[in-house]
Each structure stands twice: as C-alpha cells, then as structure tokens.
N, CA and C atoms as a LAMMPS dump frame, in Angstrom:
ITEM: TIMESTEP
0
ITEM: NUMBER OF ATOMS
213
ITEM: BOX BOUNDS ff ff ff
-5.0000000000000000e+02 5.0000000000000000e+02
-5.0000000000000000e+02 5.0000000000000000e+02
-5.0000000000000000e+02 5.0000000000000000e+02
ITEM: ATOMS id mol type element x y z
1 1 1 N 18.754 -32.893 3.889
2 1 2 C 17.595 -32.06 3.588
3 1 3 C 18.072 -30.832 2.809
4 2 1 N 17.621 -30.925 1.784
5 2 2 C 18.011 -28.832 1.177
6 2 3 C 16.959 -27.693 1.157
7 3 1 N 17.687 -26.982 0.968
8 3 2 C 17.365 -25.683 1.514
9 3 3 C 16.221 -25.326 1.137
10 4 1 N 15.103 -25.918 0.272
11 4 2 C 13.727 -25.59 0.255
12 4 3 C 12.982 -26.109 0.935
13 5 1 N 13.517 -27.328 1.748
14 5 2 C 12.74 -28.167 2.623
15 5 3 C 13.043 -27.778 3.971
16 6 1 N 14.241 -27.075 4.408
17 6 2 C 14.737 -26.666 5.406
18 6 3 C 13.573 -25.514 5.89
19 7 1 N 13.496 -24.746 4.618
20 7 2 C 13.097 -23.688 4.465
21 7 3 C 11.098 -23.813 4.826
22 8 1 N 10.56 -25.309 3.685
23 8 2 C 9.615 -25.162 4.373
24 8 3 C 8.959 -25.988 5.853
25 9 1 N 10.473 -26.353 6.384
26 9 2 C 9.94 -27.316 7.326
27 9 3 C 10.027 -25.863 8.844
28 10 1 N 11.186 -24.567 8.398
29 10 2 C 10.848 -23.466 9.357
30 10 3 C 9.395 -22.57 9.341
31 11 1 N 9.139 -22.363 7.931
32 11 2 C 7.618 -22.178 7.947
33 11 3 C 6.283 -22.996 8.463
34 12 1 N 6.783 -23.932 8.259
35 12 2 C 5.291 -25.458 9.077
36 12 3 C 6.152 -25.256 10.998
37 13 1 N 6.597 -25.491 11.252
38 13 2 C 7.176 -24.871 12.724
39 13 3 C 7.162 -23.312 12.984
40 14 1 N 6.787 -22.497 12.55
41 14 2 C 6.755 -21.583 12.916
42 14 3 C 5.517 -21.096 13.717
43 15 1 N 5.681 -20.019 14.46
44 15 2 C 4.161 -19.786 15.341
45 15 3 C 3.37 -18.378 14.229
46 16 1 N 4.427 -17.691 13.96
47 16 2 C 4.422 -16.356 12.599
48 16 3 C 5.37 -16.468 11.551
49 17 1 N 5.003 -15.887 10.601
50 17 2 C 5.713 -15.297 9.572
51 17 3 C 5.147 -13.78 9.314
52 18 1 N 6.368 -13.273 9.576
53 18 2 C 6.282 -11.991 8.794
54 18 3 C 7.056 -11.309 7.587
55 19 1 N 5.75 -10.955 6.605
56 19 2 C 6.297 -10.484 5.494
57 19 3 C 6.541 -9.122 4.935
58 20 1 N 7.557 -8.89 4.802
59 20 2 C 8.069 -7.146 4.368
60 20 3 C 7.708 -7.104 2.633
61 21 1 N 6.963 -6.322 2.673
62 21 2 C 6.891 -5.853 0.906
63 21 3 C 6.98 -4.331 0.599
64 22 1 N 6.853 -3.997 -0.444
65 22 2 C 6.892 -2.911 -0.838
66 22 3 C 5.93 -2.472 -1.915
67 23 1 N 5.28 -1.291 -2.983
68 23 2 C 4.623 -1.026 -3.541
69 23 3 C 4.514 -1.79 -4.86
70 24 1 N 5.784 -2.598 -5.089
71 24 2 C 5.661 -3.476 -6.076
72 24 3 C 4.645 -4.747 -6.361
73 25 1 N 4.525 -5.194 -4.999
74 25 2 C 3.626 -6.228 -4.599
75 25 3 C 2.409 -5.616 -4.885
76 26 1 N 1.756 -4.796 -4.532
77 26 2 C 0.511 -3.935 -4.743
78 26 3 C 0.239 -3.646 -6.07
79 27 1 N 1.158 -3.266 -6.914
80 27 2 C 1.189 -2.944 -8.351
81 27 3 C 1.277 -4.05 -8.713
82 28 1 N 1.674 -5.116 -8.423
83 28 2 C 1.952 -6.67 -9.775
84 28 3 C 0.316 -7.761 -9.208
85 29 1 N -0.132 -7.302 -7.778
86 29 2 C -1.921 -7.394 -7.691
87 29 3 C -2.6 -6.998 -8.248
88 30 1 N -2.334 -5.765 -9.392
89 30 2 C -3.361 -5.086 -9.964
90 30 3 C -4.01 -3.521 -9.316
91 31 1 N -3.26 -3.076 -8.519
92 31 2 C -3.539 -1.734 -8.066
93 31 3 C -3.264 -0.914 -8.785
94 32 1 N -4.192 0.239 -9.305
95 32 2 C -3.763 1.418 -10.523
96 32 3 C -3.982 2.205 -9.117
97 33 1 N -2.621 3.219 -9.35
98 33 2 C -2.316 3.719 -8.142
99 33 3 C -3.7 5.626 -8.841
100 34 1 N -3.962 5.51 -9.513
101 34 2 C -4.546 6.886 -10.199
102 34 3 C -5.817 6.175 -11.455
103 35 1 N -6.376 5.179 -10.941
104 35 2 C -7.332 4.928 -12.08
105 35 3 C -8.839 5.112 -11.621
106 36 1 N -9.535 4.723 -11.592
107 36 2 C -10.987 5.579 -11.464
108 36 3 C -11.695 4.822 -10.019
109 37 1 N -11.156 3.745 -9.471
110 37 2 C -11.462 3.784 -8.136
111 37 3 C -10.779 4.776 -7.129
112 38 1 N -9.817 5.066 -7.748
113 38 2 C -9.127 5.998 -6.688
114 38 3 C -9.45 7.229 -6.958
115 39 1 N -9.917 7.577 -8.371
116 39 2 C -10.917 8.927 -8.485
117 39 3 C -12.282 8.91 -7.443
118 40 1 N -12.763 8.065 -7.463
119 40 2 C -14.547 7.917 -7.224
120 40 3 C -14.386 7.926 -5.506
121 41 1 N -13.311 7.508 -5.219
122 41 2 C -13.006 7.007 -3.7
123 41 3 C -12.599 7.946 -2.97
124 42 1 N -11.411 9.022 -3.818
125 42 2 C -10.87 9.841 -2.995
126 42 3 C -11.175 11.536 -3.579
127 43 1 N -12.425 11.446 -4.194
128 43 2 C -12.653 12.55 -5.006
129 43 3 C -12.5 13.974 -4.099
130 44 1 N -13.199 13.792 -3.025
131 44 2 C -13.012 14.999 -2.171
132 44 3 C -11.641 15.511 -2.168
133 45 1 N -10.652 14.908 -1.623
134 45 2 C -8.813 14.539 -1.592
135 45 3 C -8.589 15.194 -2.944
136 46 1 N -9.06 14.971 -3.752
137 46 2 C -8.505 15.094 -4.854
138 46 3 C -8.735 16.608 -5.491
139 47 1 N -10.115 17.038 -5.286
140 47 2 C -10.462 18.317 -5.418
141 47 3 C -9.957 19.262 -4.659
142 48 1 N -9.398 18.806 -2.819
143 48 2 C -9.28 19.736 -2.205
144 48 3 C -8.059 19.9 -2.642
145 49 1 N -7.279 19.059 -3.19
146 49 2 C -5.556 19.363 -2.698
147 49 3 C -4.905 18.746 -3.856
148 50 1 N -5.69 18.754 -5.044
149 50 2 C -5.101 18.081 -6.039
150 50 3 C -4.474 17.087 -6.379
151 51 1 N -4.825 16.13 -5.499
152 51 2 C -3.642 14.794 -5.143
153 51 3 C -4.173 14.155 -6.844
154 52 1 N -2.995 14.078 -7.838
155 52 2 C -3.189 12.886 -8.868
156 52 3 C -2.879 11.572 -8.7
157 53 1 N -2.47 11.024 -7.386
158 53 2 C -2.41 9.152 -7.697
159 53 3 C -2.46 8.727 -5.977
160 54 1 N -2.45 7.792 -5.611
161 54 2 C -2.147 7.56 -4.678
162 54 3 C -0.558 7.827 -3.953
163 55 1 N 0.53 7.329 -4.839
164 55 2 C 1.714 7.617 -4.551
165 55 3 C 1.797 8.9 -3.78
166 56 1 N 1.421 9.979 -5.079
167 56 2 C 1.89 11.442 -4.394
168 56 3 C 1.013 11.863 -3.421
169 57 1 N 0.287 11.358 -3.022
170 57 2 C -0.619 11.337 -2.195
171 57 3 C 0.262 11.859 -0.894
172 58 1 N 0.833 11.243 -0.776
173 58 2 C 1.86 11.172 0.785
174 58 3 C 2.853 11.848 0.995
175 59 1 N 2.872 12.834 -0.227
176 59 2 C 3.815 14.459 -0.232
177 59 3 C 3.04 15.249 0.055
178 60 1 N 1.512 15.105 -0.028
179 60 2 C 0.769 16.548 -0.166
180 60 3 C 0.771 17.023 1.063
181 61 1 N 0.614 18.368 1.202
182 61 2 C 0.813 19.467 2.514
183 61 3 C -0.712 19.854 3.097
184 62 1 N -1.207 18.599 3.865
185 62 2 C -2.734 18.746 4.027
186 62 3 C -2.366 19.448 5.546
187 63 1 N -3.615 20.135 5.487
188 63 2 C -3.482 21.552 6.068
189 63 3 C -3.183 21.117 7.78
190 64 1 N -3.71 20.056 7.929
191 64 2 C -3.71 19.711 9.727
192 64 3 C -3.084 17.971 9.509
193 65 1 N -2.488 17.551 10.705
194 65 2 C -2.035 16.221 10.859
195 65 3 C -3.357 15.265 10.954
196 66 1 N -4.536 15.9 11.476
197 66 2 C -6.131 15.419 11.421
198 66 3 C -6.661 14.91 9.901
199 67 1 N -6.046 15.644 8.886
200 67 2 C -6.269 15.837 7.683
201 67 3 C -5.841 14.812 6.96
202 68 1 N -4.352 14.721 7.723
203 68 2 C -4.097 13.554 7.051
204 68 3 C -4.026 12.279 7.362
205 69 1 N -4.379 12.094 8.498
206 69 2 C -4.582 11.164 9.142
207 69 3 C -6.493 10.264 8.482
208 70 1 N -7.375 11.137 8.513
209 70 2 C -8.463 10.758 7.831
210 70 3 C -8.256 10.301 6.375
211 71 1 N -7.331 11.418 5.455
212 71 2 C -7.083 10.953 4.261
213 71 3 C -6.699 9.318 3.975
C-alpha cells in the first residue's frame, strides 16, 4: 500500500481530523482582509479606533478587555 492510500485509509478510520491553518488559507478563499465588507461590518471599530484591516485589528489598544472581546 503507499503512502496516499495509507494516508487515506487513516482518514476513512478515523473518528476526527483536525486541521491547523493559518491566514493564508483565508486569503487564497478570497478574504480581503480591508475591503468594503469589512468597512460596512466593522464601521463602528473602525471609526472608534481606527482599525484599517482586519489583521491590525488585533494590535489595537481597545480601551477594556469587554471591548475587545465584542470586537
């Protein structure tokens, strides 16, 4: 048996798979991390605290852990 069949005979036996990704996966789906759904969506966010994209989103210094937790 080789290793793609090995491979999908542990996936068909399996009870889970879990998959680790990163922001790349999200971006090669088609996510514009700063394009006009994320204007229209997060406009408040954006006015209060100037956030320009989603990325930097998750540096900004929102005023309470409440704050950012809703964000």
């Amino acid at each position: 048996m080789d290793k793609i069949q090995q491979f999908r005979q542990l996936i068909a036996d399996a009870d889970y798979v879990l998959i680790g990704a990163g922001a790349g996966l999200s971006a090669a789906a088609g996510l514009d991390y700063a394009g006009e759904d994320f204007r229209r969506k997060f406009r408040e966010w954006i006015n209060r605290y100037g956030i320009p994209d989603l990325y930097t989103s998750g540096f900004s210094p929102f005023e309470t852990e409440e704050e950012r937790r809703a964000y």
